[in-house]
C-alpha positions as CSV (number, residue, x, y, z in Angstrom):
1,X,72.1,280.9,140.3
2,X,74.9,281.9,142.3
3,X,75.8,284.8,139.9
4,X,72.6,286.1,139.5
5,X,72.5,289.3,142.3
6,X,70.1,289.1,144.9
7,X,67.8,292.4,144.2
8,X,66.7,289.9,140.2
9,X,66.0,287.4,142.8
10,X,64.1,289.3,144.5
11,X,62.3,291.1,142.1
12,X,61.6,287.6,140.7
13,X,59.4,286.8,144.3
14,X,57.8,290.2,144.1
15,X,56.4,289.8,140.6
16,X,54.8,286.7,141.6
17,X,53.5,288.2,144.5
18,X,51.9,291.0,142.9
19,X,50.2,289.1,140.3
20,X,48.7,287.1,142.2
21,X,47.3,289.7,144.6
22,X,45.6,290.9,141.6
23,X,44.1,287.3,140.5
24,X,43.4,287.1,144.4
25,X,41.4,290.4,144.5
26,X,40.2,289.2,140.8
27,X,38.5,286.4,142.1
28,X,37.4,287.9,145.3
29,X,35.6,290.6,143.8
30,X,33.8,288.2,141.3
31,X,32.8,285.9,143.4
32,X,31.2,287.8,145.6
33,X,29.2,289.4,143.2
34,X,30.6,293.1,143.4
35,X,31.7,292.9,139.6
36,X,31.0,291.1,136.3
37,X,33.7,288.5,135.8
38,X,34.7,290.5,132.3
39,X,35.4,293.8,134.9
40,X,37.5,291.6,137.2
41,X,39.6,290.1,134.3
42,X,40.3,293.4,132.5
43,X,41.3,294.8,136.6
44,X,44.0,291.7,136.2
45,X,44.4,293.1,133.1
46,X,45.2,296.6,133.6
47,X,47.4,295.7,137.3
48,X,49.5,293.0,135.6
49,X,50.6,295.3,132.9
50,X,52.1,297.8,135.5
51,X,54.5,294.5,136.1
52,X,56.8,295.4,132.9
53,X,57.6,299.2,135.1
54,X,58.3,297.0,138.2
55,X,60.4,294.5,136.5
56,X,62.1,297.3,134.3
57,X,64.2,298.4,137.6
58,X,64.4,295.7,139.3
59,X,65.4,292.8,136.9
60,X,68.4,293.3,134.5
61,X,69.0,289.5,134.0
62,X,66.7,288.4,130.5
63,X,66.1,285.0,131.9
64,X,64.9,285.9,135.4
65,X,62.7,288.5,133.9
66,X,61.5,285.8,131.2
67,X,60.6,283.5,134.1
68,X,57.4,285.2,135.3
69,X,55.9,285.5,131.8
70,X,57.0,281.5,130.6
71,X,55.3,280.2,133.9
72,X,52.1,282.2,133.6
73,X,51.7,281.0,129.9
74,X,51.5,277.4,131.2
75,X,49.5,278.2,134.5
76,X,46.6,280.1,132.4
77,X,47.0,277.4,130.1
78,X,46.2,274.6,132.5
79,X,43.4,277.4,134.2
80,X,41.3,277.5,130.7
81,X,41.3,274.1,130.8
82,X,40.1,273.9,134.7
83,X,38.8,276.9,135.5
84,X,41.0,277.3,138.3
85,X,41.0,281.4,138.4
86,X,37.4,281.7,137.3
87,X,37.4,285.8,137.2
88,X,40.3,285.4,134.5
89,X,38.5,282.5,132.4
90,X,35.0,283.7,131.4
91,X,35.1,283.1,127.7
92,X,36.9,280.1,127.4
93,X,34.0,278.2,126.3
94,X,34.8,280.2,122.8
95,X,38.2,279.4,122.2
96,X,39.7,282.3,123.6
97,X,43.0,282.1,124.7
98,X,43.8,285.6,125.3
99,X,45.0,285.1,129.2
100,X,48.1,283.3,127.9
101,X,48.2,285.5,124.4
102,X,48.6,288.1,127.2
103,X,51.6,286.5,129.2
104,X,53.2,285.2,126.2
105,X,53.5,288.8,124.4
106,X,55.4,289.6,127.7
107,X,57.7,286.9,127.1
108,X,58.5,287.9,123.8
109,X,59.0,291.8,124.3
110,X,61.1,290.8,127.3
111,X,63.6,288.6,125.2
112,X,62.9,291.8,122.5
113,X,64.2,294.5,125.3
114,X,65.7,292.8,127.7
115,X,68.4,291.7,124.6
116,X,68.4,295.1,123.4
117,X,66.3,294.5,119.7
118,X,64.9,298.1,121.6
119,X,64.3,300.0,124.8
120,X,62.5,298.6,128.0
121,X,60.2,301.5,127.9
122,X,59.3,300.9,124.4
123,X,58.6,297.7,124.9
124,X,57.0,299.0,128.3
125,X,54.7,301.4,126.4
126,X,53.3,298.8,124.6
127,X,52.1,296.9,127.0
128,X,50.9,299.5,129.1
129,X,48.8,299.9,125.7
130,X,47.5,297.0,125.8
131,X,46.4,297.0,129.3
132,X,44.5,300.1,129.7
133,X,43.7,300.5,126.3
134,X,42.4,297.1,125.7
135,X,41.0,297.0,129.4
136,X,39.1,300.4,129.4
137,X,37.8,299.8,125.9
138,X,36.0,296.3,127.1
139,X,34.5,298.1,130.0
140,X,33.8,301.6,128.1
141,X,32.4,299.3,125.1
142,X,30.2,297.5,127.8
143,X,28.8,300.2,129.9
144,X,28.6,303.1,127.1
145,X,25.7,302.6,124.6
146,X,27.2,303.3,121.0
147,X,26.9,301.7,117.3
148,X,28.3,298.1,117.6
149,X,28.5,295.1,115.2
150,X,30.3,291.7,115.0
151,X,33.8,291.4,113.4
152,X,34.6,287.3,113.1
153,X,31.1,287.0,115.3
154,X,32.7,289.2,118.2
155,X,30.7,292.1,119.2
156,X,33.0,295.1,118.2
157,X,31.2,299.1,119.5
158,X,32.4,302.2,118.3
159,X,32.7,303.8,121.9
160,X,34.9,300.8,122.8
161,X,36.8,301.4,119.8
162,X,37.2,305.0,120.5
163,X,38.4,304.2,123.8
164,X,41.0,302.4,122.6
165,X,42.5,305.0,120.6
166,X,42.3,307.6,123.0
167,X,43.6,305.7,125.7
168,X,46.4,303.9,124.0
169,X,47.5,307.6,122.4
170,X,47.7,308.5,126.3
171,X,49.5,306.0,127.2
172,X,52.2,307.0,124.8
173,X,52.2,310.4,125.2
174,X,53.0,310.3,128.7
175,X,55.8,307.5,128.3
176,X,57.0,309.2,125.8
177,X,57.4,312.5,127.8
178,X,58.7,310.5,131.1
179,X,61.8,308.1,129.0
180,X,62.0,310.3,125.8
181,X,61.5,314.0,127.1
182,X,63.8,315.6,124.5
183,X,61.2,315.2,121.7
184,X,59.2,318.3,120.8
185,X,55.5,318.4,121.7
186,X,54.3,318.0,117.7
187,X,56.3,314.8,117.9
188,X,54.8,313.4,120.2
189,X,51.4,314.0,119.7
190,X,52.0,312.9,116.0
191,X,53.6,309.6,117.4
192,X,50.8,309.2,120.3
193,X,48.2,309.5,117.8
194,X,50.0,306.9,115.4
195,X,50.4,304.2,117.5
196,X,46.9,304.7,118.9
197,X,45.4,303.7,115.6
198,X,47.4,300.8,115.2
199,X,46.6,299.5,118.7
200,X,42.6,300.7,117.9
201,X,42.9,298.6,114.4
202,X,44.6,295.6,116.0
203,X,42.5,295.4,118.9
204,X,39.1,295.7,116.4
205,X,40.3,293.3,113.7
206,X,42.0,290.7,116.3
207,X,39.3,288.0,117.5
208,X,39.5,284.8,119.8
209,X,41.7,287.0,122.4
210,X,44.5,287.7,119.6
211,X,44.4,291.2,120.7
212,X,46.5,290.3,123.2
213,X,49.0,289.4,121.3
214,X,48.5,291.7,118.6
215,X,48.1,294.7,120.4
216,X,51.5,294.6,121.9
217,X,53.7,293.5,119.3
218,X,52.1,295.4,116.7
219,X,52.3,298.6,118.9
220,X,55.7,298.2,119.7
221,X,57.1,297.3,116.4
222,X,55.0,300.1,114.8
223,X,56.4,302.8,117.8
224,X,59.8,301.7,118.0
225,X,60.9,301.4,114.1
226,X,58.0,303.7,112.5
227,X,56.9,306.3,114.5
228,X,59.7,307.8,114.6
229,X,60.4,308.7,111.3
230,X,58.1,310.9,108.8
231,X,56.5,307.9,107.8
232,X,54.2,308.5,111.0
233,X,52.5,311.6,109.4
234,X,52.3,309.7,106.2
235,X,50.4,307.0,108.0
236,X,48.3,309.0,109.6
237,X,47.0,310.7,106.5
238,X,46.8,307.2,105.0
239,X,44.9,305.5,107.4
240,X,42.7,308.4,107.6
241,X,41.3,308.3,103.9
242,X,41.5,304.4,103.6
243,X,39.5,304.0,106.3
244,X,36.8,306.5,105.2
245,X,37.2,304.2,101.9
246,X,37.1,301.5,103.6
247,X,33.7,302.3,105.5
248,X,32.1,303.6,101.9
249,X,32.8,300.3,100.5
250,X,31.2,298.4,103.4
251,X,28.4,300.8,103.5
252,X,27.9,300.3,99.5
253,X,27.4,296.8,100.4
254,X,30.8,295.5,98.1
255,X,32.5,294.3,101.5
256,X,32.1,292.6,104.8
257,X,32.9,294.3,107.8
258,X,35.9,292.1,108.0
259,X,36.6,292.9,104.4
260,X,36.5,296.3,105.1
261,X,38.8,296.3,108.1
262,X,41.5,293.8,105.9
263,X,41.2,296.4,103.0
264,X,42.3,299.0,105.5
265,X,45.3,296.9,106.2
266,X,46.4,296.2,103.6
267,X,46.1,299.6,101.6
268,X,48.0,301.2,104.5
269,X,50.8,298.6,104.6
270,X,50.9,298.8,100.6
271,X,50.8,302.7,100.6
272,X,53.7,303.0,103.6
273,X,55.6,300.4,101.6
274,X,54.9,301.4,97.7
275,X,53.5,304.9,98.0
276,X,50.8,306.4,96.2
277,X,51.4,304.5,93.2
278,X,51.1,300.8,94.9
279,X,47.6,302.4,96.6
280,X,46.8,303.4,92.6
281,X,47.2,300.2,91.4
282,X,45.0,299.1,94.7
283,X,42.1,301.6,94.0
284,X,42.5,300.4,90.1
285,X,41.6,296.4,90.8
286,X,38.7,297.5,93.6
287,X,37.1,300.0,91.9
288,X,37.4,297.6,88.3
289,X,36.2,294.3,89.8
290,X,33.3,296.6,91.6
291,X,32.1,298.0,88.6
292,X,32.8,294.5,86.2
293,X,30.5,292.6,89.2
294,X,27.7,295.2,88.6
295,X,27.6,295.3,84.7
296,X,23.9,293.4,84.0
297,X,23.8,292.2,87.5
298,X,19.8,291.4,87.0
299,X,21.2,288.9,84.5
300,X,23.9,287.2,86.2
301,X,21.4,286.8,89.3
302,X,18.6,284.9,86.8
303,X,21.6,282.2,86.2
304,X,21.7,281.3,90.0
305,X,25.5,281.6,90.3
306,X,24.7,281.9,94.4
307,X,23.7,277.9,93.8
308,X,26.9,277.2,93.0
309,X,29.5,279.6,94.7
310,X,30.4,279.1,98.6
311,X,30.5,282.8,99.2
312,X,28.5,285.9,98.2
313,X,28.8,289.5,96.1
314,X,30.8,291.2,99.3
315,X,33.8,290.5,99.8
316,X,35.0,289.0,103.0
317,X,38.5,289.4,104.7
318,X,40.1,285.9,103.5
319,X,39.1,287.1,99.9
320,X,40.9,290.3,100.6
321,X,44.0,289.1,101.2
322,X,43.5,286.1,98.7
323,X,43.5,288.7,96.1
324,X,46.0,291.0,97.7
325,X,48.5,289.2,99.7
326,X,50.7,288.6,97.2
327,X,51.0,292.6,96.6
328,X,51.2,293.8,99.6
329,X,53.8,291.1,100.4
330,X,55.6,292.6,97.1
331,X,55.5,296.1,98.4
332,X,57.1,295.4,102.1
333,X,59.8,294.0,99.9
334,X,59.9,297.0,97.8
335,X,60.1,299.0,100.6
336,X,62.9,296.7,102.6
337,X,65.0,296.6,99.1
338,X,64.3,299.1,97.1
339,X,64.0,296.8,93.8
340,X,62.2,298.0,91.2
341,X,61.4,294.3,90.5
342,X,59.3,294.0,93.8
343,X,57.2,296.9,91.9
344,X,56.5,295.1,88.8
345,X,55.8,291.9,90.6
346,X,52.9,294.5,92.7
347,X,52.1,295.2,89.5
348,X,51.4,291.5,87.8
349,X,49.7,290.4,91.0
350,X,47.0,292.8,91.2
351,X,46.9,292.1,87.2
352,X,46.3,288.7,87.7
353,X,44.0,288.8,90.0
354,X,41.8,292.1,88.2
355,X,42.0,289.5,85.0
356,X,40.7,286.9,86.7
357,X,37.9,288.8,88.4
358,X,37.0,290.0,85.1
359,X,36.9,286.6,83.9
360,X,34.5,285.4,86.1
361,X,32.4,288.5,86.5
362,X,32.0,289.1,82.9
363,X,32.7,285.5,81.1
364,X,29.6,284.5,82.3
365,X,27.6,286.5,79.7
366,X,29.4,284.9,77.2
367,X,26.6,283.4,74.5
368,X,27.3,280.0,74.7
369,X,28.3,277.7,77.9
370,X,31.9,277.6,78.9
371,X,34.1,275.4,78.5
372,X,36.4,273.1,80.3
373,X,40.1,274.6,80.1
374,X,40.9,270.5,80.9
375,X,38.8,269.0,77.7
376,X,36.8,271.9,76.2
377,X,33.5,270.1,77.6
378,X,30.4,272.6,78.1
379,X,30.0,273.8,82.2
380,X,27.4,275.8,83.6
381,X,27.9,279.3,83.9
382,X,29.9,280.4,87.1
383,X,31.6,277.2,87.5
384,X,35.1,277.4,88.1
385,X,37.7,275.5,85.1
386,X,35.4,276.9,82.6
387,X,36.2,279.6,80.2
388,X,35.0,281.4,76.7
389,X,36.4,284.0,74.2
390,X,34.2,286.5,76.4
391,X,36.2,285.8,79.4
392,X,39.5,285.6,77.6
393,X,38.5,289.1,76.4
394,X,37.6,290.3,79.8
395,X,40.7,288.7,81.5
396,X,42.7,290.7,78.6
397,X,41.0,294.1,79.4
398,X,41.2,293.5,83.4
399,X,45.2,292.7,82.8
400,X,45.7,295.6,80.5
401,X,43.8,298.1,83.1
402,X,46.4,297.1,85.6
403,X,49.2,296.8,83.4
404,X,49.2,300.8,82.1
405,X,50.2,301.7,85.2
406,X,53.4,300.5,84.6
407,X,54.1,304.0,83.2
408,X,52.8,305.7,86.8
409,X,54.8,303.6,89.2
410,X,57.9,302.2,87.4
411,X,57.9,304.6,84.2
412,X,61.8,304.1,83.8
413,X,61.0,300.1,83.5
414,X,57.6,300.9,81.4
415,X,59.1,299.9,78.1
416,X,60.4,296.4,79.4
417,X,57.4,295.6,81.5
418,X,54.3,296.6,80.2
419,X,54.2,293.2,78.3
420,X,55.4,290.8,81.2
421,X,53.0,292.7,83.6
422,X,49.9,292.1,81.0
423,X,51.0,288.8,79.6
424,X,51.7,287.5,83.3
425,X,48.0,289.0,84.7
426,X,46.2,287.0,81.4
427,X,48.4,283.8,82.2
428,X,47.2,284.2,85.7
429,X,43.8,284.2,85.4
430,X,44.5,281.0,82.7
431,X,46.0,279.2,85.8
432,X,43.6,280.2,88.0
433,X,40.9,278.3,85.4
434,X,43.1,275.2,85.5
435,X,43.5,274.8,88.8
436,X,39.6,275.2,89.2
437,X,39.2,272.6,86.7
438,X,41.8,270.0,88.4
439,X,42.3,270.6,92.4
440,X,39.5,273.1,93.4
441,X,37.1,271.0,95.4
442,X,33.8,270.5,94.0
443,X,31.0,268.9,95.9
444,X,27.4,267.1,95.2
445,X,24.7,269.2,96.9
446,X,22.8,267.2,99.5
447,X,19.4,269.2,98.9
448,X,19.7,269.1,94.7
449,X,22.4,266.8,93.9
450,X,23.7,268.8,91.7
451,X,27.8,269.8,91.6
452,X,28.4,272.7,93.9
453,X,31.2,274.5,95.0
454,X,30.0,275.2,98.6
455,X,30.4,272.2,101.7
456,X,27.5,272.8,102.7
457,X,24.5,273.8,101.8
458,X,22.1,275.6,104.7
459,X,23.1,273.1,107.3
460,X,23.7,270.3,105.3
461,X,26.7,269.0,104.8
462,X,27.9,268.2,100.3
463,X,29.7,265.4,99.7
464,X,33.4,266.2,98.3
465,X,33.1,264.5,94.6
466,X,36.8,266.0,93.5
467,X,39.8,268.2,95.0
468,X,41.1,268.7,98.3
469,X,38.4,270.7,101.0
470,X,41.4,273.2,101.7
471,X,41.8,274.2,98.1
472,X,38.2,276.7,97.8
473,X,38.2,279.4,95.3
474,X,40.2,281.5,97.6
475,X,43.1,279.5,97.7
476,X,42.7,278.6,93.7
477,X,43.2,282.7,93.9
478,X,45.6,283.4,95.7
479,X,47.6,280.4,94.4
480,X,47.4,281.3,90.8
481,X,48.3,285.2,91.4
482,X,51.4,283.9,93.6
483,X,52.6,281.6,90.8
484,X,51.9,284.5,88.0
485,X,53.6,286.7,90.0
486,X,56.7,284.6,90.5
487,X,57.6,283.8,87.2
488,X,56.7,286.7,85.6
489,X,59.1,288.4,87.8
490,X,61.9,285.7,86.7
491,X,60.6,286.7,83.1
492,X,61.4,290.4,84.0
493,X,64.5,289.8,85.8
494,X,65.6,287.4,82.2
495,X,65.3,290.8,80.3
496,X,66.8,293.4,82.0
């Protein structure tokens, strides 16, 4: 400690000091009734993140200026579970963590900046972010009557929302201007308005307090290593139109709200790493599998597939990313690399899972029952391990739909892997069958008695008969598009 100079000391006692003057004042004003305990924990909020500017000029050692952060991620710890600082604490009885989320985000943007990964400011601006934008949207979502719903059961409105955006795109404009003053005006704005719809999409899609550490890192990775660069405009045009998409597709009823918001995500993070060919190839399974799931709907309703499935016609965020993980995964590597085999495996795992969806979609109006891909034994309709020369033919089709595209976003490689792209979607949607059929868990229905692949049924909990709980449909998906993916790309890479 003897090397360490004084004014980091010092600067040390003064950031305690003026956080807890805020969680003083915090509690103070709460418990005396002059504001709601959400108002006094977003004040704390909004005064704590003004600590990074303090700390900024007066700290220059990295551990010193770690040691705040590291201690108030224990003490808010130990306060959730005591309900010590009661105006900081009001929604711990849901899990949320987001008072040390908060304090830990500091930690690790310190340790970021403070080791020179990027600038103080940078990692400054994000914070700032998250303090008034995430603290004036609570309050403006509160107070200002607007459109709301629940994303992951947590009230999300469309003024709060708003305020996020337009406060976080402040906060960067003016930080921008004060550290960065050299950049033209159009810049700016451009990068202001960037990184306030990230911090606005983090902070909507981020429950259980994970905005707080979201919000911060997202914003500062996203402002330090994209805005810059004319990638911003091209996510801002992006995010634009997916998100209109994204809001026609929740409005037509074929996604969750949390679908929605996850296919925003990840068509933005597909399109900024694979361009407009990755989002074609996007557009081509979601439009595809929407259509294949409408084709004699009336029908597949009077079969009482709903009996039997855990989850309904729109898809939720976990089936999002089930089906698409694996792709946009593929494109970030595309992007980092360059390989044109990150494209083709993009390609083969939106194949897969298009020919699986198609399977399942369209194999049940196959004639006859099913049959077990294990032992060829008759299933019901809908029930996963089963399938019939209709679905083969579907999970062809679905494949093949996918695999043309080949000659839109690798048209150089086209020759060599249109057939491992379709080949690899079919043998995907085959694996996906045989998984269903050995390790998906299937349960006995506690009101019917009859094999289910939902754990409960209305309140009810079914008893597991076969499988592992943690291996649903979704991960049978997104298991069976990873492996198809995988070696298929081996396959491609054998070729070349």
């Amino acid at each position: 400690m003897s090397n360490i100079p004084l004014k980091d000391l010092l600067g040390l006692i003064y950031s305690f000091v003026y956080v807890f003057i805020f969680i003083a004042l915090a509690n103070l004003l709460s418990g005396r009734g002059s504001m709601s305990p959400k108002t006094s924990r977003k004040l704390v909020h909004i005064g704590v993140s003004h600590w990074w500017l303090f700390a900024m000029f007066w700290i220059e050692n990295p551990i010193i200026a770690s040691i705040g952060p590291a201690v108030f991620i224990i003490l808010n710890w130990i306060s959730i579970q005591t309900n010590a600082f009661k105006g900081m604490n009001i929604e711990a009885s849901r899990h949320n963590y987001g008072t040390v989320y908060f304090p830990l985000s500091l930690l690790l943007l310190v340790l970021a900046s403070w080791y020179d990964f990027m600038p103080k400011w940078t990692a400054g601006t994000a914070i700032l972010v998250l303090g008034w934008g995430d603290g004036l949207a609570a309050i403006v979502g509160e107070g200002v009557p607007s459109p709301s719903g629940n994303v992951f059961g947590w009230r999300k409105s469309m003024a709060g929302t708003i305020a996020m955006f337009t406060v976080s795109s402040l906060v960067v404009f003016l930080m921008t201007r004060a550290f960065n003053p050299e950049i033209t005006l159009w810049n700016v704005l451009l990068r202001s308005i960037g990184t306030g719809l990230v911090a606005a999409y983090l902070e909507v899609f981020s429950p259980f307090g994970l905005d707080n550490l979201t919000v911060p890192l997202g914003t500062a990775l996203y402002f330090y290593y994209i805005s810059p660069l004319t990638l911003n405009t091209s996510f801002i045009f992006a995010f634009s139109c997916l998100a209109a998409a994204a809001y026609a597709a929740w409005y037509k009823h074929a996604v969750t709200a949390e679908g929605a918001l996850a296919g925003l995500g990840l068509g933005t993070v597909i399109y900024m790493g694979a361009g407009l060919g990755g989002l074609l190839v996007l557009a081509a399974f979601f439009i595809s599998s929407t259509m294949a799931s409408r084709i004699r709907k009336e029908q597949k309703e009077r079969l009482g597939l709903q009996r039997i499935h855990e989850k309904g016609d729109r898809r939720d965020a976990i089936q999002v990313f089930a089906n698409g993980g694996v792709g946009m995964l593929s494109s970030v590597l595309y992007a980092f690399t360059g390989s044109q085999l990150f494209l083709i495996a993009l390609l083969v795992s939106f194949a897969a899972a298009t020919a699986d969806t198609w399977a399942s979609e369209l194999g049940v109006l196959n004639r006859g029952k099913p049959r077990s891909i294990i032992n060829f034994k008759p299933l019901e309709p809908g029930f996963s391990g089963g399938v019939s020369p209709f679905g083969f033919a579907a999970s062809l089709l679905g494949s093949l739909i996918i695999a043309i595209l080949v000659f839109v976003i690798a048209p150089f490689q086209a020759h060599k892997a249109l057939v491992p792209v379709l080949i690899g979607g079919f043998m995907g949607a085959l694996f996906d069958s045989f998984l269903g059929a050995t390790i998906q868990a299937q349960y006995r229905c506690a009101e019917t008695g009859e094999l289910v692949e939902r754990p409960y049924t209305g309140d009810m909990k079914n008893k597991l008969i076969k499988g592992f709980t943690w291996m649903n449909n979704d991960m049978v998906n997104f298991l069976s598009i990873l492996v198809a993916t995988f070696l298929t790309s081996f396959w491609y890479m054998a070729i070349q």
